[in-house]
N, C-alpha and C positions, 0 to 999 in steps of 0.2 A: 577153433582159435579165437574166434568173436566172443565167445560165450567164457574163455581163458580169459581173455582181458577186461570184461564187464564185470567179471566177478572180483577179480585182483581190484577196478576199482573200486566196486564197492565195499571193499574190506578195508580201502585206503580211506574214505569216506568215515566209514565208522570209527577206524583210526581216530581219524583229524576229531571226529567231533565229543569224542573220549578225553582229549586230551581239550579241547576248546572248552570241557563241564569244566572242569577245574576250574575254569574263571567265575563261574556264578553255579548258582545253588541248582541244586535237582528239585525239580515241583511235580506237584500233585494235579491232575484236573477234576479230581473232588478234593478237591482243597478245604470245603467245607469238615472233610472226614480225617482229616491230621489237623486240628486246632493250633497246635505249639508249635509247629512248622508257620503259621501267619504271624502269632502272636504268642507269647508266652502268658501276657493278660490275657488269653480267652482260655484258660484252662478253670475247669470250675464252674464255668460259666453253661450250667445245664441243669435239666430239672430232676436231680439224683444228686447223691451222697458221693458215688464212683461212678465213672467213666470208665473204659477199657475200648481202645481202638487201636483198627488195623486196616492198614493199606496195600493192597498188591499190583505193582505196576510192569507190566511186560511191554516194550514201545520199540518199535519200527522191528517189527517181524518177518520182515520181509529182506533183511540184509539177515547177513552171518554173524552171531555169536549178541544176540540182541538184547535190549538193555533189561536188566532187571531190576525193579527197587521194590523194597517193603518196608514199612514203616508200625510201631506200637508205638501207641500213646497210652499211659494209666495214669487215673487223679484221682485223688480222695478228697474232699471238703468238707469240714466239719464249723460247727457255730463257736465262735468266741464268749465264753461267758452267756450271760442272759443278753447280749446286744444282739442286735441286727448284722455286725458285722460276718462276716465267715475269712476262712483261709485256704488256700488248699493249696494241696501238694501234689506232686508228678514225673513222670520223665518221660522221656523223650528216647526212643531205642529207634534205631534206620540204617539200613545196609544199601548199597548200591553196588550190580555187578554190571560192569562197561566193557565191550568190543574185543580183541580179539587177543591182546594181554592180561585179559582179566581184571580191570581197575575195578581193584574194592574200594568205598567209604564205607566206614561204620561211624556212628555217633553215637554216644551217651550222654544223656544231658538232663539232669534234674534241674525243676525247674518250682519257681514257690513264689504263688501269685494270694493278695491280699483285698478281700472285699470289704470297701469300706461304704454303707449305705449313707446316700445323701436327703433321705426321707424317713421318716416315723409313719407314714401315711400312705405313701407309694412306693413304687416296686422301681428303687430307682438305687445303681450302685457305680462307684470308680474303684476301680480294678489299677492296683501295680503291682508289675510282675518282672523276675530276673529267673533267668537261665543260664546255666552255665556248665563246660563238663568236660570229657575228653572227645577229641577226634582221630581217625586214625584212618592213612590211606597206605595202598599199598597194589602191587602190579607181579604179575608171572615174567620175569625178566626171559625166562628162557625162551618165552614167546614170543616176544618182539623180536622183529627184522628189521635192518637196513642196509642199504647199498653196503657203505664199507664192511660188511659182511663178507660180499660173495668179492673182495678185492683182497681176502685176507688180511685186514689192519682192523679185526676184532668189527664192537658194534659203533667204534668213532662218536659215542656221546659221552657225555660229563657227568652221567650217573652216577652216583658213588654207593645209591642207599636203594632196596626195589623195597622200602616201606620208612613211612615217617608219621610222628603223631606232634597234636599240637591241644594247647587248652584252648577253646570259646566261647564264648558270652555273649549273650542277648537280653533287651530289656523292653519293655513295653508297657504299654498303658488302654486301656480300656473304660468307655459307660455305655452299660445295658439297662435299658427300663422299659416298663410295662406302660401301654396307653390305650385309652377305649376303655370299655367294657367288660372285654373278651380275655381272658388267661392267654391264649396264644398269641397275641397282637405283642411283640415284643420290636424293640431297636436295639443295635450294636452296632455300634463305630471305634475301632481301634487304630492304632500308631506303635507301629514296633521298628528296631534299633539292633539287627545283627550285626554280629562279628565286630564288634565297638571296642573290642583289643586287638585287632587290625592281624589276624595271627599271620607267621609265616610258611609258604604253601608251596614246596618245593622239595625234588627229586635232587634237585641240582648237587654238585659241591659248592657252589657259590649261591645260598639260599637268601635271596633279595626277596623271591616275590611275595607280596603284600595279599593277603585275602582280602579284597575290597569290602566294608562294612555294604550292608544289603538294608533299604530302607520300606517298609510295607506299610501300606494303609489301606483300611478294611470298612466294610459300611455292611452292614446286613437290615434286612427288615424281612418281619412276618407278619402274617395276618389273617384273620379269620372272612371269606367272602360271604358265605353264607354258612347256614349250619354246618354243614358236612365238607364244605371244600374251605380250602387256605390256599395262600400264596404266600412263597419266600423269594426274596429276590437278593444274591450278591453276588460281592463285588471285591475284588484286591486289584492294586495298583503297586508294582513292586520295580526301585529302583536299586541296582548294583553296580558302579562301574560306569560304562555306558550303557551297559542293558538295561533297556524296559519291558515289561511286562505288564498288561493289561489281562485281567481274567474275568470276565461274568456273564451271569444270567440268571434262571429265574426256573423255580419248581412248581406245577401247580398237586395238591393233596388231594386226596379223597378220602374221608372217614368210612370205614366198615365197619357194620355191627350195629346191634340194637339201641347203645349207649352213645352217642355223639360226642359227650363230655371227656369220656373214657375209654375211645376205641377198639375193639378187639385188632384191628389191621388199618392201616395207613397204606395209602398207595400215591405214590409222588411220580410225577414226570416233570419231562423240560427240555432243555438244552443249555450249554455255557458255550462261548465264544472267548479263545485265547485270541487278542488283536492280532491277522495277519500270520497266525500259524494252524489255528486247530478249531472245527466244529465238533461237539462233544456231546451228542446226544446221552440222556442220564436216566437210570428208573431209578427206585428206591422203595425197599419197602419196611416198613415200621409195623413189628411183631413185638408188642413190649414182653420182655425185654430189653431185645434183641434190635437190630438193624442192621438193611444190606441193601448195598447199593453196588449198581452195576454201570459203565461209563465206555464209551469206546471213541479216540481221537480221530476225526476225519482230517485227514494233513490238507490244506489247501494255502500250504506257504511256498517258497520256490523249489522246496524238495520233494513235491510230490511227483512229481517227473521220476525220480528219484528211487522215491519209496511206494511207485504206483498205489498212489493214495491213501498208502497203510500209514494209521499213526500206532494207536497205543491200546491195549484193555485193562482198568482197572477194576478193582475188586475190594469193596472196603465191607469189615461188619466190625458192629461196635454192639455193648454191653454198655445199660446204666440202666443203674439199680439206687435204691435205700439200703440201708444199715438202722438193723435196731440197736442205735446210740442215744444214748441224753442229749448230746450233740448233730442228731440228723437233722437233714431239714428236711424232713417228710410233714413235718406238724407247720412248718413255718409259714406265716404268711406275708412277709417278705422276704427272697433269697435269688442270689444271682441265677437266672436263667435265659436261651434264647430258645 
């Protein structure tokens, strides 16, 4: 009977907090590894022609019916004429499956971010960027319960619709540049401006509620220690509503292979710290190509009681590459990168 009503709550828990995403966004804790999810200015913004990433997120596995999200990001940049400047283009694909009705999101959202160089001499660019596209939610009606259920007066909510889609938009801004000596010594600080068409975000018959616009700012730095190792350290600060979010930390590299300039393997460790919710111990490894990164959430917010200390695993690999184009910037020696 004890172990009857632990479980009913925890299914009431995941309920509740199914229905509490809806007010603020779904995040990543390699956030570094979905770019257009922080900013829609950091797309592009990499040492390749394409980009192609993926995120797989499975969180709090230890309740019933646990959350799943994945996300693809793909960009292509190409050079404007004989300038310095570049463009690039992209979108945004992201599903999330939530608790015990099924809450789907899906998004699609292209997005076309423009680099304009503010040097002839250095490796220095402002990034504006707009995204925008469809969203679409939606729930397995026949699976939710409630009381007026088992009183026979049906499910007594004001449901009218178990799916609704809405258009939204995001804009941002972005400068990256190169300092030192060294090729991998890069800065990146951004400002991005979600859901700035305020869409609306409801099941209801009576659809008042407001998607809060979501506001992010970003700081990155890399750097070369010695020959063979680097360090990267970031950071987002993201306000929605009354929610805040704090996210960061710090990678240290190790170059492998006989070439230091041009690695055969890259091996990166660290940890990220969500303020008050999540330590996030991180590897990653850099096979060019190729790259994969592995992350797992240690909960030490007030749910860990809860979710006996389980948070999240995610799982990102990405692709970037050159294009033999007139327009690559394989040859370039200025072009947006971090």
């Amino acid at each position: 009977m004890v172990k009857f009503y632990i479980r009913r709550l925890m299914m009431c828990m995941v309920a509740f907090f199914t229905i509490a995403a809806m007010a603020q966004d779904i995040h990543f804790s390699q956030f570094t590894e979905a770019p257009l999810s922080r900013n829609p200015a950091f797309a592009g913004i990499v040492n390749g022609d394409i980009r192609v990433q993926s995120v797989f997120r499975s969180q709090w596995n230890s309740v019933a019916n646990a959350y799943k999200t994945a996300s693809l990001d793909a960009e292509y940049k190409m050079r404007i004429g004989n300038f310095n400047d570049f463009i690039t283009t992209g979108i945004q694909l992201f599903q999330d499956r939530a608790g015990t009705i099924e809450m789907n999101t899906t998004h699609v959202l292209p997005a076309l971010n423009y680099h304009k160089s503010l040097s002839s001499v250095h490796n220095i660019y402002l990034s504006m960027a707009f995204m925008g596209g469809l969203v679409q939610r939606r729930f397995d009606k026949s699976k939710m319960t409630t009381n007026s259920q088992y009183e026979g007066r049906g499910d007594g909510e004001s449901i009218t619709k178990a799916r609704y889609s809405y258009l939204d938009g995001s804009v941002g801004m972005s400068l990256n540049a190169n300092f030192g000596q060294k090729p991998e010594n890069n800065l990146l600080i951004g400002a991005a401006y979600h859901h700035f068409n305020r869409p609306k975000n409801s099941f209801y018959r009576v659809n008042e509620i407001v998607l809060n616009p979501k506001y992010v700012f970003s700081a990155g730095l890399k750097f070369g220690v010695t020959e063979m190792t680097t360090l990267r350290l970031e950071a987002d600060h993201m306000m929605q509503g009354t929610y805040r979010e704090t996210l960061a930390g710090i990678l240290y590299g190790l170059k492998m292979g006989s070439d230091f300039e041009r690695p055969d393997y890259m091996l990166h460790g660290g940890a990220f710290l969500r303020w008050n919710d999540a330590l996030i111990p991180t590897i990653r490894l850099d096979y060019s190509p190729f790259t994969f990164g592995l992350s797992y959430d240690v909960n030490i917010s007030k749910l860990r009681t809860s979710t006996y200390g389980r948070g999240g695993f995610e799982l990102s690999v990405a692709y970037i590459g050159f294009l033999n184009k007139d327009n690559s910037s394989i040859d370039a020696t200025l072009c947006p990168r971090f």
